[in-house]
C-alpha positions in Angstrom: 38.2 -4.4 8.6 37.9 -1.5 10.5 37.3 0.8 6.9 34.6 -1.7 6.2 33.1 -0.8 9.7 33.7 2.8 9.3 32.1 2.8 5.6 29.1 0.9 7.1 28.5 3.5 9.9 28.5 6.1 7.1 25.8 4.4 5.2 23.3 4.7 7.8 21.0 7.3 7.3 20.1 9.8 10.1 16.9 8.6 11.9 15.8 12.4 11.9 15.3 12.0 7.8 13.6 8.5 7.5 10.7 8.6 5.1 8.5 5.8 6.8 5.2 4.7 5.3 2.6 3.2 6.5 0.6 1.5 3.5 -3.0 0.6 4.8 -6.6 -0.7 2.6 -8.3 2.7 3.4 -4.9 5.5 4.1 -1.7 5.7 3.1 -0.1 7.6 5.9 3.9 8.9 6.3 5.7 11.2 8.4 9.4 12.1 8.0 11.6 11.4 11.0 10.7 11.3 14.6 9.4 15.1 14.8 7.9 15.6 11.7 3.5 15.6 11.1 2.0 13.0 10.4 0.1 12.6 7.3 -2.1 10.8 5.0 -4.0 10.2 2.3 -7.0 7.5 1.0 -5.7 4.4 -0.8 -8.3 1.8 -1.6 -8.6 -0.7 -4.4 -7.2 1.9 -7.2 -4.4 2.6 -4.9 -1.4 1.5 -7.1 3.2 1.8 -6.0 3.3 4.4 -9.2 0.0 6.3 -8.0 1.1 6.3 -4.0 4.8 7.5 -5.1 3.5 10.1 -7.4 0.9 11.6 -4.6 3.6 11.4 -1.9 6.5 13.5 -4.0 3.6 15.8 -4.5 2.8 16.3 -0.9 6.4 16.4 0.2 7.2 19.3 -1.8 11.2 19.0 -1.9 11.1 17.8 2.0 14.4 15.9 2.8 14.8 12.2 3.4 17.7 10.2 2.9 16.2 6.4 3.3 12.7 5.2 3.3 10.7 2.7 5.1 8.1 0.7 4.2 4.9 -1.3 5.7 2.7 -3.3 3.2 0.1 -4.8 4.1 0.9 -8.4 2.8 3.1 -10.8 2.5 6.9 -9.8 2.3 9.6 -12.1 1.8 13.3 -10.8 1.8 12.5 -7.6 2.1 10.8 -7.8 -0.9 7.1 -7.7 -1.5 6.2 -11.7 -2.7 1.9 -10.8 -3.3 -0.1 -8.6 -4.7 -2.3 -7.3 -1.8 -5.9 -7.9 -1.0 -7.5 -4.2 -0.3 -5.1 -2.1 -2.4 -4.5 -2.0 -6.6 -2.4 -3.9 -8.7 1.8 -3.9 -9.6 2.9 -4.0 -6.2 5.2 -7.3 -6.4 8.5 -6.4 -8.4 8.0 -2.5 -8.0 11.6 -1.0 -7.8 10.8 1.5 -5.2 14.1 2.5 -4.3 14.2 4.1 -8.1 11.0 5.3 -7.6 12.2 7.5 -4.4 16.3 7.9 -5.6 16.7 6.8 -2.4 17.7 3.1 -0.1 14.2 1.8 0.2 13.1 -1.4 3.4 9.9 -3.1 2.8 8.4 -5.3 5.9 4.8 -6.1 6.3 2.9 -3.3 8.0 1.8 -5.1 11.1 5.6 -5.9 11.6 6.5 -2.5 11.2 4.2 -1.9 14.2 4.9 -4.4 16.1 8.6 -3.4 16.1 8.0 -0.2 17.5 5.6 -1.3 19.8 8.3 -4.0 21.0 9.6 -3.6 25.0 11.3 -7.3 24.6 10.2 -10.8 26.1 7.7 -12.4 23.7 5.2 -10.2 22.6 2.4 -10.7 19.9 1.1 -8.2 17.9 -2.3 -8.4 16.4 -3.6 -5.3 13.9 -7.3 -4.8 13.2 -7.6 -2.7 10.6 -9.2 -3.0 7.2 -7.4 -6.7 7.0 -5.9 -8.6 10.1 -2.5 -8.6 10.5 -0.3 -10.8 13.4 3.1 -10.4 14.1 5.2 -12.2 16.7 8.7 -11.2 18.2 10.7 -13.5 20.3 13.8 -12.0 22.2 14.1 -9.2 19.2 13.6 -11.8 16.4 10.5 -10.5 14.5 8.5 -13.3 12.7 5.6 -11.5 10.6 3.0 -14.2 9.7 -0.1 -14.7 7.1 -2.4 -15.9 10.0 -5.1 -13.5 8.7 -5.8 -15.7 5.8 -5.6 -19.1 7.6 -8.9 -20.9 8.0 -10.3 -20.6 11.0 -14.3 -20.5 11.8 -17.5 -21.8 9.5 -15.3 -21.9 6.2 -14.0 -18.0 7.1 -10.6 -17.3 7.6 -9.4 -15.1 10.6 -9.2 -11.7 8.5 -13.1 -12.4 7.6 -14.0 -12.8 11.1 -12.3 -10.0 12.5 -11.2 -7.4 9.6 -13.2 -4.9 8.4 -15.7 -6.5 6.2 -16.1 -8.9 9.4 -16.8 -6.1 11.4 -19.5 -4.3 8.9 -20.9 -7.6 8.6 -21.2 -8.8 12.5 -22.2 -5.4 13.9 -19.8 -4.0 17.1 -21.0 -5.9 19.2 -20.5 -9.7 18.3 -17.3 -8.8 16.1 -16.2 -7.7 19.7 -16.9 -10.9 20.8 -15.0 -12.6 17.9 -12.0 -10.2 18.4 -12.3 -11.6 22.2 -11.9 -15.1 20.6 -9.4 -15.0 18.2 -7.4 -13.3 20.7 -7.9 -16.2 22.9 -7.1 -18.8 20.4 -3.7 -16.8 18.8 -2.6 -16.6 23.0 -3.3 -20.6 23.4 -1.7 -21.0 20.4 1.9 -18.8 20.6 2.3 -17.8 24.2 3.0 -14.3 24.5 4.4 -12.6 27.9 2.1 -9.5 26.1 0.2 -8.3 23.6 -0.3 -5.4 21.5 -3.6 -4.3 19.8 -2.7 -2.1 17.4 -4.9 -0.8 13.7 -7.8 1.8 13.0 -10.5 -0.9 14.9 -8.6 -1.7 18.4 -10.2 1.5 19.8 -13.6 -0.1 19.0 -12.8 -2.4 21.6 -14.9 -1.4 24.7 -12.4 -3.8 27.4 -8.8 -4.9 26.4 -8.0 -8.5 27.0 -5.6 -9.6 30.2 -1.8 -8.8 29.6 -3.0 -6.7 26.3 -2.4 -3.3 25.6 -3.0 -0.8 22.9 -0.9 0.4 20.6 -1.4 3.7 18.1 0.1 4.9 14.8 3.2 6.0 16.3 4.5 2.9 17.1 4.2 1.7 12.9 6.4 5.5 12.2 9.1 4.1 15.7 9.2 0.8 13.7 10.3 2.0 10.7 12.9 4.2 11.8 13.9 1.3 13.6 14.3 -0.4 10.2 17.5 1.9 9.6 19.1 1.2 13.4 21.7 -1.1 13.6 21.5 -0.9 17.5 17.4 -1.3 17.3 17.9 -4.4 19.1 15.5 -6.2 16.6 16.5 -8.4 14.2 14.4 -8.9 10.7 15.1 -10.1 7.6 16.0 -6.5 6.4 18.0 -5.9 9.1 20.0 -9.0 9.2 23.6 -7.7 7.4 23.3 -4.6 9.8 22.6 -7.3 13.2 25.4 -9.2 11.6 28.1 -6.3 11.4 27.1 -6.0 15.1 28.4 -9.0 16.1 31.5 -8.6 14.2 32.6 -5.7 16.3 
Protein backbone atom coordinates (compact mmCIF):
# COMPACT_ATOMS: atom_id res chain seq x y z
CA UNK A 1 0.00 0.00 0.00
CA UNK A 2 2.44 2.36 0.88
CA UNK A 3 4.21 2.07 -2.96
CA UNK A 4 0.78 2.73 -4.22
CA UNK A 5 0.76 6.01 -2.04
CA UNK A 6 4.17 6.86 -2.92
CA UNK A 7 3.55 6.28 -6.83
CA UNK A 8 0.44 8.54 -6.42
CA UNK A 9 2.28 11.42 -4.79
CA UNK A 10 4.71 11.18 -7.79
CA UNK A 11 1.96 11.60 -10.19
CA UNK A 12 1.00 14.87 -9.10
CA UNK A 13 2.19 17.56 -11.16
CA UNK A 14 3.85 20.68 -9.59
CA UNK A 15 1.24 23.41 -9.13
CA UNK A 16 4.05 25.92 -10.45
CA UNK A 17 3.63 24.13 -14.13
CA UNK A 18 -0.34 23.79 -14.41
CA UNK A 19 -1.49 24.91 -17.76
CA UNK A 20 -5.04 26.19 -16.69
CA UNK A 21 -7.54 27.51 -19.20
CA UNK A 22 -10.15 29.41 -18.93
CA UNK A 23 -12.56 28.78 -22.08
CA UNK A 24 -15.12 31.77 -22.32
CA UNK A 25 -17.87 32.94 -25.58
CA UNK A 26 -15.72 36.01 -26.35
CA UNK A 27 -11.65 34.96 -24.83
CA UNK A 28 -9.96 32.08 -24.36
CA UNK A 29 -7.58 33.09 -21.57
CA UNK A 30 -4.57 30.77 -19.79
CA UNK A 31 -1.69 31.38 -17.64
CA UNK A 32 0.90 28.76 -16.61
CA UNK A 33 1.18 28.25 -12.85
CA UNK A 34 0.60 30.66 -10.06
CA UNK A 35 3.34 33.38 -11.22
CA UNK A 36 3.10 33.26 -14.72
CA UNK A 37 1.00 36.29 -17.19
CA UNK A 38 -1.98 35.98 -17.90
CA UNK A 39 -3.08 35.71 -21.35
CA UNK A 40 -5.68 35.54 -23.92
CA UNK A 41 -7.11 35.43 -27.02
CA UNK A 42 -10.80 35.92 -28.87
CA UNK A 43 -12.86 32.75 -29.18
CA UNK A 44 -16.42 33.27 -30.49
CA UNK A 45 -18.67 31.03 -32.56
CA UNK A 46 -15.65 29.77 -34.95
CA UNK A 47 -13.75 28.97 -31.82
CA UNK A 48 -13.24 25.22 -32.29
CA UNK A 49 -10.81 22.30 -29.38
CA UNK A 50 -8.38 21.86 -32.64
CA UNK A 51 -8.33 25.75 -33.44
CA UNK A 52 -7.93 26.78 -29.44
CA UNK A 53 -5.08 23.99 -29.02
CA UNK A 54 -3.27 24.94 -32.22
CA UNK A 55 -3.31 28.92 -31.17
CA UNK A 56 -2.23 28.10 -27.58
CA UNK A 57 0.99 25.76 -28.66
CA UNK A 58 1.67 28.76 -30.85
CA UNK A 59 1.62 31.34 -28.12
CA UNK A 60 3.43 29.15 -25.60
CA UNK A 61 6.32 28.80 -27.62
CA UNK A 62 7.99 25.55 -25.86
CA UNK A 63 6.78 27.01 -22.28
CA UNK A 64 6.75 24.06 -19.71
CA UNK A 65 3.62 22.45 -18.22
CA UNK A 66 3.25 19.18 -16.97
CA UNK A 67 -0.85 18.89 -16.52
CA UNK A 68 -3.56 21.03 -17.84
CA UNK A 69 -6.75 22.33 -16.50
CA UNK A 70 -9.76 23.06 -18.07
CA UNK A 71 -12.99 25.39 -17.72
CA UNK A 72 -15.77 24.93 -20.42
CA UNK A 73 -18.29 26.77 -20.45
CA UNK A 74 -21.10 24.01 -20.49
CA UNK A 75 -22.12 21.13 -19.27
CA UNK A 76 -19.45 18.59 -17.99
CA UNK A 77 -20.15 15.27 -16.74
CA UNK A 78 -17.27 12.96 -15.49
CA UNK A 79 -14.88 15.13 -16.28
CA UNK A 80 -15.79 14.87 -19.58
CA UNK A 81 -17.44 17.49 -21.72
CA UNK A 82 -21.35 15.84 -22.34
CA UNK A 83 -22.55 19.26 -24.93
CA UNK A 84 -21.59 21.06 -27.42
CA UNK A 85 -21.51 24.67 -26.19
CA UNK A 86 -23.79 27.50 -26.90
CA UNK A 87 -21.31 30.71 -27.82
CA UNK A 88 -18.30 28.77 -29.03
CA UNK A 89 -17.78 26.28 -32.43
CA UNK A 90 -18.38 22.83 -32.93
CA UNK A 91 -16.38 19.25 -31.91
CA UNK A 92 -16.05 19.94 -28.43
CA UNK A 93 -17.83 16.68 -26.93
CA UNK A 94 -15.41 13.65 -27.40
CA UNK A 95 -12.18 15.83 -28.12
CA UNK A 96 -9.23 13.91 -26.65
CA UNK A 97 -7.46 16.84 -25.27
CA UNK A 98 -5.07 15.16 -23.26
CA UNK A 99 -3.53 13.90 -26.87
CA UNK A 100 -3.97 17.07 -28.12
CA UNK A 101 -1.51 18.68 -25.17
CA UNK A 102 0.76 15.17 -24.55
CA UNK A 103 -0.05 15.94 -21.34
CA UNK A 104 -2.89 14.68 -18.17
CA UNK A 105 -5.73 16.88 -19.10
CA UNK A 106 -9.13 17.97 -16.10
CA UNK A 107 -12.17 19.42 -17.67
CA UNK A 108 -14.88 21.06 -15.12
CA UNK A 109 -17.27 23.66 -16.17
CA UNK A 110 -15.78 27.10 -16.14
CA UNK A 111 -18.00 28.73 -13.55
CA UNK A 112 -16.88 25.76 -11.26
CA UNK A 113 -13.41 26.31 -11.93
CA UNK A 114 -14.10 29.78 -10.46
CA UNK A 115 -16.03 29.05 -7.93
CA UNK A 116 -13.37 26.69 -6.54
CA UNK A 117 -10.84 29.15 -6.28
CA UNK A 118 -13.05 31.67 -5.05
CA UNK A 119 -14.17 29.06 -2.25
CA UNK A 120 -13.30 30.17 1.70
CA UNK A 121 -15.72 27.09 2.88
CA UNK A 122 -19.38 27.12 4.42
CA UNK A 123 -21.94 27.18 1.61
CA UNK A 124 -21.12 29.46 -0.90
CA UNK A 125 -22.81 30.14 -4.43
CA UNK A 126 -21.16 31.22 -7.26
CA UNK A 127 -22.93 33.03 -9.95
CA UNK A 128 -20.78 34.14 -13.44
CA UNK A 129 -22.13 36.80 -15.71
CA UNK A 130 -20.32 36.63 -18.57
CA UNK A 131 -21.28 36.11 -22.16
CA UNK A 132 -23.66 33.08 -20.81
CA UNK A 133 -24.72 32.61 -16.99
CA UNK A 134 -23.03 30.21 -15.17
CA UNK A 135 -24.04 29.02 -11.27
CA UNK A 136 -22.12 26.90 -9.22
CA UNK A 137 -22.77 25.76 -5.68
CA UNK A 138 -20.21 24.25 -3.02
CA UNK A 139 -21.33 22.80 0.14
CA UNK A 140 -18.59 21.99 2.85
CA UNK A 141 -15.85 21.46 -0.24
CA UNK A 142 -18.34 19.39 -2.32
CA UNK A 143 -18.65 21.42 -5.59
CA UNK A 144 -22.00 20.90 -7.50
CA UNK A 145 -21.82 22.86 -10.94
CA UNK A 146 -25.35 23.23 -12.32
CA UNK A 147 -27.23 24.16 -15.82
CA UNK A 148 -29.48 26.80 -14.04
CA UNK A 149 -28.61 29.23 -16.82
CA UNK A 150 -30.73 27.44 -19.22
CA UNK A 151 -33.70 26.73 -16.90
CA UNK A 152 -36.85 28.61 -17.54
CA UNK A 153 -37.40 31.31 -15.59
CA UNK A 154 -39.22 34.77 -16.66
CA UNK A 155 -41.81 35.54 -19.80
CA UNK A 156 -40.74 32.20 -21.77
CA UNK A 157 -36.71 33.34 -21.18
CA UNK A 158 -34.52 31.25 -19.44
CA UNK A 159 -32.08 32.74 -16.73
CA UNK A 160 -28.94 33.07 -19.25
CA UNK A 161 -31.42 35.30 -21.54
CA UNK A 162 -32.26 37.50 -18.81
CA UNK A 163 -29.05 38.08 -17.38
CA UNK A 164 -26.13 36.89 -20.04
CA UNK A 165 -24.91 38.97 -22.50
CA UNK A 166 -27.40 39.14 -25.11
CA UNK A 167 -29.74 39.95 -22.00
CA UNK A 168 -27.75 42.60 -21.19
CA UNK A 169 -27.42 44.27 -24.93
CA UNK A 170 -30.94 43.78 -25.11
CA UNK A 171 -32.23 45.37 -21.55
CA UNK A 172 -29.76 48.25 -21.43
CA UNK A 173 -27.50 48.61 -17.92
CA UNK A 174 -29.79 49.68 -16.25
CA UNK A 175 -32.78 47.26 -16.01
CA UNK A 176 -30.47 44.15 -16.71
CA UNK A 177 -29.01 45.54 -13.27
CA UNK A 178 -32.24 45.23 -11.93
CA UNK A 179 -32.72 41.65 -13.33
CA UNK A 180 -29.20 40.56 -12.11
CA UNK A 181 -30.62 42.07 -8.56
CA UNK A 182 -33.54 39.54 -9.07
CA UNK A 183 -32.19 36.50 -10.08
CA UNK A 184 -29.83 36.89 -7.42
CA UNK A 185 -32.66 37.12 -5.11
CA UNK A 186 -34.55 34.13 -6.43
CA UNK A 187 -31.08 31.62 -6.66
CA UNK A 188 -30.44 32.93 -2.65
CA UNK A 189 -34.34 31.92 -1.74
CA UNK A 190 -33.83 29.08 -3.62
CA UNK A 191 -30.18 27.39 -2.36
CA UNK A 192 -29.22 29.24 0.77
CA UNK A 193 -25.86 30.38 0.67
CA UNK A 194 -23.78 31.60 3.90
CA UNK A 195 -22.09 33.84 0.66
CA UNK A 196 -21.88 34.64 -2.66
CA UNK A 197 -19.45 35.23 -5.27
CA UNK A 198 -20.08 37.38 -8.45
CA UNK A 199 -17.62 36.45 -10.62
CA UNK A 200 -17.47 36.87 -15.07
CA UNK A 201 -16.53 39.91 -17.54
CA UNK A 202 -20.22 41.77 -16.51
CA UNK A 203 -20.18 41.67 -12.39
CA UNK A 204 -18.12 44.89 -12.54
CA UNK A 205 -21.13 46.47 -14.42
CA UNK A 206 -22.80 46.13 -11.24
CA UNK A 207 -23.06 49.62 -9.64
CA UNK A 208 -24.02 47.96 -5.68
CA UNK A 209 -23.25 44.30 -4.76
CA UNK A 210 -26.01 42.42 -3.16
CA UNK A 211 -25.97 41.67 0.89
CA UNK A 212 -23.41 38.86 1.82
CA UNK A 213 -22.05 39.07 -2.05
CA UNK A 214 -18.74 39.75 -3.08
CA UNK A 215 -16.79 39.93 -6.22
CA UNK A 216 -14.68 37.74 -7.58
CA UNK A 217 -11.90 38.29 -10.67
CA UNK A 218 -10.08 36.10 -13.20
CA UNK A 219 -7.69 34.93 -10.78
CA UNK A 220 -9.85 32.99 -8.80
CA UNK A 221 -10.91 30.68 -12.35
CA UNK A 222 -6.51 30.24 -12.74
CA UNK A 223 -6.49 29.28 -8.30
CA UNK A 224 -9.35 26.84 -9.29
CA UNK A 225 -7.65 25.12 -11.70
CA UNK A 226 -4.54 24.52 -10.07
CA UNK A 227 -6.61 23.44 -7.44
CA UNK A 228 -7.87 20.71 -9.83
CA UNK A 229 -4.35 19.00 -9.50
CA UNK A 230 -4.27 19.38 -5.30
CA UNK A 231 -5.05 16.45 -3.54
CA UNK A 232 -5.04 18.58 -0.29
CA UNK A 233 -7.38 21.43 -2.08
CA UNK A 234 -9.93 20.62 0.36
CA UNK A 235 -12.55 20.48 -2.49
CA UNK A 236 -14.00 17.60 -3.70
CA UNK A 237 -15.29 17.26 -7.62
CA UNK A 238 -15.93 14.69 -9.78
CA UNK A 239 -12.35 15.02 -11.16
CA UNK A 240 -10.93 15.03 -8.06
CA UNK A 241 -12.72 12.24 -6.49
CA UNK A 242 -9.76 9.20 -6.69
CA UNK A 243 -7.21 11.86 -5.42
CA UNK A 244 -10.05 12.90 -2.15
CA UNK A 245 -10.30 9.18 -1.90
CA UNK A 246 -6.50 8.21 -1.58
CA UNK A 247 -6.81 11.02 1.20
CA UNK A 248 -8.84 9.19 3.26
CA UNK A 249 -6.95 6.04 2.91
CA UNK A 250 -3.93 7.47 4.60
Amino acid sequence: MRGKREGLRRRVPDRNYVLVLDVGGTHVKFRVGAHGANQEFESGPSMTPRRMVRRLRKLLDGERYDAVAIGYPGLVYHGRIAAEPHNLGRGWVGFDFAAAFGRPVRLINDAAMQAIGSYRGGRMLFIGLGTGLGVTLIIDGVVEPTEVGHMPYKRGRTFEECVGERGRKYLGNKRWRKAVREVIRDLTAAFEPDYIVLGGGNARRLKKLPRDASLGNNDHAFAGGRRLWDPHSGVITSVSAAWQDARRRR
